[in-house]
BAPA-972874 format. One record per atom (N, C-alpha, C, O): residue in three letters; x, y, z. Coordinates in pm, whole numbers, padded with zeros to 5 digits, always signed. Each point is the difference from the previous one (the first is absolute). Example, Ala and Ser with C-alpha at 12.3 -4.5 7.8 and 13.67 -1.06 7.14 Angstrom:
ALA+01319-00569+00780ALA-00089+00119+00000ALA+00090+00120+00000ALA+00104-00002+00066SER-00139+00107-00138SER+00082+00119+00006SER-00077+00109+00073SER+00051+00111+00017
END
This chain:
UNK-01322-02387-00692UNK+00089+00107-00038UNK-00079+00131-00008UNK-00117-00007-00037UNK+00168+00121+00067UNK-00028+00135+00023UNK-00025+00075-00151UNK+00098+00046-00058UNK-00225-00037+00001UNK+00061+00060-00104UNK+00060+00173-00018UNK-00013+00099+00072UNK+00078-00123-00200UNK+00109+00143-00001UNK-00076+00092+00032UNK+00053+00072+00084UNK-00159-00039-00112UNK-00095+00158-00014UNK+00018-00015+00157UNK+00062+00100+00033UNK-00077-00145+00032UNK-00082+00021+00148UNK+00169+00056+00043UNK+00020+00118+00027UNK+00090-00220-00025UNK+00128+00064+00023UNK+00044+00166-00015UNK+00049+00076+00084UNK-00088-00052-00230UNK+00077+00095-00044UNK-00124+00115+00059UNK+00044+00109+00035UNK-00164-00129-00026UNK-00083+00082+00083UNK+00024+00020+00131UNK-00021+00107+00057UNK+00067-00212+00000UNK+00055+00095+00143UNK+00155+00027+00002UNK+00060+00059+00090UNK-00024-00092-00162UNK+00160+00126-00036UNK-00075+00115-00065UNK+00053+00102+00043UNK-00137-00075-00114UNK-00030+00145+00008UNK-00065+00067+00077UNK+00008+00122+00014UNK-00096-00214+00055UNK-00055+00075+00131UNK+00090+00066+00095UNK-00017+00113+00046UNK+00143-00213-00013UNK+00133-00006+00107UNK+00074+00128-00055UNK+00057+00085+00068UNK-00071-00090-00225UNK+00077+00108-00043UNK-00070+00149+00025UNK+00050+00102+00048UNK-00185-00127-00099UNK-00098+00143+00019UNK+00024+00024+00167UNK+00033+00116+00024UNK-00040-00176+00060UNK+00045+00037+00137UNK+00119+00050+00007UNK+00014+00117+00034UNK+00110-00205-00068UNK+00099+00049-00011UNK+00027+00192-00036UNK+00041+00081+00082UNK-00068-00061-00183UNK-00008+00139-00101UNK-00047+00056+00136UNK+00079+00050+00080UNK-00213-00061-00056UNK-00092+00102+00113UNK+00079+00055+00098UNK+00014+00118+00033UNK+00050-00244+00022UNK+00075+00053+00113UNK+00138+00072-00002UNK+00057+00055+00093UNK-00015-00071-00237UNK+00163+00062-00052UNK-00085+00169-00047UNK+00071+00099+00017UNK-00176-00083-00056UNK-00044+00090-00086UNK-00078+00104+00165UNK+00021+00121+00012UNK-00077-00174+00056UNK-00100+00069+00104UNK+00063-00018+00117UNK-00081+00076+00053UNK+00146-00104+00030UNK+00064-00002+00133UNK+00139+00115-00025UNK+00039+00038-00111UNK+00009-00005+00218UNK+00062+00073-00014UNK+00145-00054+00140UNK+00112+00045+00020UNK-00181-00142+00038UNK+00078-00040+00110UNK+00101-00064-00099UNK-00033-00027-00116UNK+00198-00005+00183UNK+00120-00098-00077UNK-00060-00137+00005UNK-00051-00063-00093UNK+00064+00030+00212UNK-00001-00135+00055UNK-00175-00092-00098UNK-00007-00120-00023UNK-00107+00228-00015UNK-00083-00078-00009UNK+00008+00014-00186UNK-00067-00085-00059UNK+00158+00203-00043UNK+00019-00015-00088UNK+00143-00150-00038UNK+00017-00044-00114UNK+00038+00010+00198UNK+00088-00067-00014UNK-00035-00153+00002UNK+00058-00101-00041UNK-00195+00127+00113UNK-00084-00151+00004UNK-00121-00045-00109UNK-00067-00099-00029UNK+00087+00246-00014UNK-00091-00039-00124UNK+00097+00005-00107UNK-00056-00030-00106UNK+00178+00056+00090UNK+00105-00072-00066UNK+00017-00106-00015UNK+00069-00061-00082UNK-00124+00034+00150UNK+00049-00218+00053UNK-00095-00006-00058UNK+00035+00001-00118UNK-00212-00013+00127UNK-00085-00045-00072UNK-00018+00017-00109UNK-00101-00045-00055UNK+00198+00121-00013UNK-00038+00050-00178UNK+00143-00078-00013UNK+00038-00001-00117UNK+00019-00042+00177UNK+00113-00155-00040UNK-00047-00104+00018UNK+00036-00086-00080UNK-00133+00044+00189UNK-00036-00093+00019UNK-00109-00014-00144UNK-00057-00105-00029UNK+00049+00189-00022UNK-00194-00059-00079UNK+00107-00003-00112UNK-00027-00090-00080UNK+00158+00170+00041UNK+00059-00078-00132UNK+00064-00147+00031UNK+00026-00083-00088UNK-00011+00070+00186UNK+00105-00184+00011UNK-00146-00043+00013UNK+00023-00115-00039UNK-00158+00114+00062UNK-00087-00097+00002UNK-00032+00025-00183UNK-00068-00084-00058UNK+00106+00166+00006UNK-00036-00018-00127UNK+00103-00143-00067UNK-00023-00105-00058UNK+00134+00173+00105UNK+00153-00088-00075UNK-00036-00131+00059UNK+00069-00096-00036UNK-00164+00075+00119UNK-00027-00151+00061UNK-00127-00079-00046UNK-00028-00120+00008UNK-00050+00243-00064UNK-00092-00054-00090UNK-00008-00042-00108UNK-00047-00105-00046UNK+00107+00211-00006UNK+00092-00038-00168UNK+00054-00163+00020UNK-00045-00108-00037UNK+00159+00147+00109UNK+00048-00148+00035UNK-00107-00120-00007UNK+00000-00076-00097UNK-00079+00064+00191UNK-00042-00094-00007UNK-00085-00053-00081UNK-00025-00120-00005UNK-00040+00235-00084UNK-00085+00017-00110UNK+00072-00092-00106UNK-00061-00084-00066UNK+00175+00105+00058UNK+00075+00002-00125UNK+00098-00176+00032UNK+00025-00087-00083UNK+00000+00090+00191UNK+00065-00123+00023UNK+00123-00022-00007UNK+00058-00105-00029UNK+00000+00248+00067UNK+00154+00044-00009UNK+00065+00044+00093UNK-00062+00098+00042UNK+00181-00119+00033UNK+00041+00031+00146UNK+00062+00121-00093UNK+00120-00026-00009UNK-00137+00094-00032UNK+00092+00171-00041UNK-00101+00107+00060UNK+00024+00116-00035UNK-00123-00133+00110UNK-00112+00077+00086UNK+00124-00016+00088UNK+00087+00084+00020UNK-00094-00208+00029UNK-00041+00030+00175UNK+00181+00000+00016UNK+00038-00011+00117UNK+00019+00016-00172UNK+00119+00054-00023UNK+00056+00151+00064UNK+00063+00037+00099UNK-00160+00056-00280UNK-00054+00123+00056UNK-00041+00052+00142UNK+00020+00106+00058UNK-00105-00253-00017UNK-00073+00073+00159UNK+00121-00011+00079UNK+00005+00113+00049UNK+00085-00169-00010UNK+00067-00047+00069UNK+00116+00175-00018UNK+00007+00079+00094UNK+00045-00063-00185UNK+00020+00087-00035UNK-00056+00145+00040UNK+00065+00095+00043UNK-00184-00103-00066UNK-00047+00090+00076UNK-00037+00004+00140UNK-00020+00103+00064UNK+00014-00201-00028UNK-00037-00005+00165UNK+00171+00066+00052UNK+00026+00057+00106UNK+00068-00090-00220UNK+00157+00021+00115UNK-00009+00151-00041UNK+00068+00071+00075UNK-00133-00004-00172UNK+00015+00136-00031UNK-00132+00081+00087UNK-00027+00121-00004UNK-00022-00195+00057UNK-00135+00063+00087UNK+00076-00009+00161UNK-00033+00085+00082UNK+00111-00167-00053UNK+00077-00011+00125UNK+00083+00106-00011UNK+00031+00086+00083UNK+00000-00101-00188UNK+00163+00154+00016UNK-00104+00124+00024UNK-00002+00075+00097UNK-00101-00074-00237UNK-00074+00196+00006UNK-00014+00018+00210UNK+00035+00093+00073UNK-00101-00227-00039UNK-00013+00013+00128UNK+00073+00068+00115UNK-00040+00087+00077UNK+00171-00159-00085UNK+00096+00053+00113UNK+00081+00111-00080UNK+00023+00096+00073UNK+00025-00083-00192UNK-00014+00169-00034UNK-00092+00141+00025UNK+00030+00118+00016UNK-00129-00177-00022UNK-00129+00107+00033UNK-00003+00033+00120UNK-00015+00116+00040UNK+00038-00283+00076UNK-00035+00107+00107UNK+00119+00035+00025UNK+00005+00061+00107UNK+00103-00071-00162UNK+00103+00084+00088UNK+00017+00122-00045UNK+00042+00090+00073UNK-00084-00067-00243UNK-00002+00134-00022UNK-00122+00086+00120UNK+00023+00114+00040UNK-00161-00202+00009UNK-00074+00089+00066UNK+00060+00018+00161UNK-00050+00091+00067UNK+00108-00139-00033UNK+00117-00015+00132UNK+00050+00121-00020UNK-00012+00096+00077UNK+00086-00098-00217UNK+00087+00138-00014UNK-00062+00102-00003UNK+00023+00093+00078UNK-00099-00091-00154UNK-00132+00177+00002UNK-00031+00022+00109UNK-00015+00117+00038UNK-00010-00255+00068UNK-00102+00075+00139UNK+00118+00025+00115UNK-00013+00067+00102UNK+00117-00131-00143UNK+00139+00069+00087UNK-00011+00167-00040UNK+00024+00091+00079UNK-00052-00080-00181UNK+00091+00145-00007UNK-00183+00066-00034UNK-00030+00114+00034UNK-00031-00171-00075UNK-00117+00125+00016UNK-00127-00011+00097UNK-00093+00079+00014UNK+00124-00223+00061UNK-00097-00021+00129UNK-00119-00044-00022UNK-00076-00015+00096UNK+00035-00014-00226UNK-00146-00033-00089UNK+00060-00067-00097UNK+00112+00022-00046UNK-00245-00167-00008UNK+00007-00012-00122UNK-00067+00028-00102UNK+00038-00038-00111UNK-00174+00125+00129UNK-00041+00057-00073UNK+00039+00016-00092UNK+00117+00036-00004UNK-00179-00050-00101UNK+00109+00056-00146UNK-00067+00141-00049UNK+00046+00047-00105UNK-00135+00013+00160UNK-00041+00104+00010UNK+00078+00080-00006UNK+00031+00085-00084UNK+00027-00136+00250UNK+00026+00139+00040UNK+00147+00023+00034UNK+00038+00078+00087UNK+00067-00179-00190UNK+00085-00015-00003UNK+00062+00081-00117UNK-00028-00034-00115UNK+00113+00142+00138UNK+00071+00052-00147UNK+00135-00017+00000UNK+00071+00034+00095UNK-00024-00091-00206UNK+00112-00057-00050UNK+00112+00090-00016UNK+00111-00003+00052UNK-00174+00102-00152UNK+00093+00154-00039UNK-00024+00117+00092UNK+00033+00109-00046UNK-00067-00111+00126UNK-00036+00087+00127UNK+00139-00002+00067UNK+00063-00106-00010UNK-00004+00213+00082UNK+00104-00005+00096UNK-00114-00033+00127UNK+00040-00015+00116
END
């Protein structure tokens, strides 16, 4: 068996990546994928817990979140579909919202 420390250390590693790439990229498509990995490192927590603990109410949670990590998915990119229809980039730069 895996112990917990080593688990919950690479959900924060997964997560510290995660942040980097939501916090320092500026592209949609590669902030939207580091969305996924700062979900993915909490359901490996809710799966650690779980198994730590000896209770299916984790992986419950994960399951849960994996169907709420599928939706952010095909919402996101269609919101970035929609921005690069009408502003030709997804930059989030160089995209203004309140701009005519």
């Amino acid at each position: 068996m895996i112990p917990l420390e080593y688990e919950l250390l690479l959900s924060a590693v997964l997560f510290c990546i995660g942040l980097y790439g939501v916090l320092a990229r500026r592209n949609g498509i590669i902030v939207l994928m580091s969305i996924e990995i700062i979900l993915n490192a909490s359901i490996l927590n809710f799966v650690a817990f779980s198994s730590y603990s000896g209770d299916a109410i984790g992986q419950v949670f994960a399951l849960l979140g994996i169907a709420v990590a599928a939706a952010e998915a095909a919402v996101g990119l269609a919101i970035l579909l929609a921005i690069y229809q009408t502003h030709g980039t997804i930059e989030l730069d160089k995209i203004r919202f309140l701009k005519w």
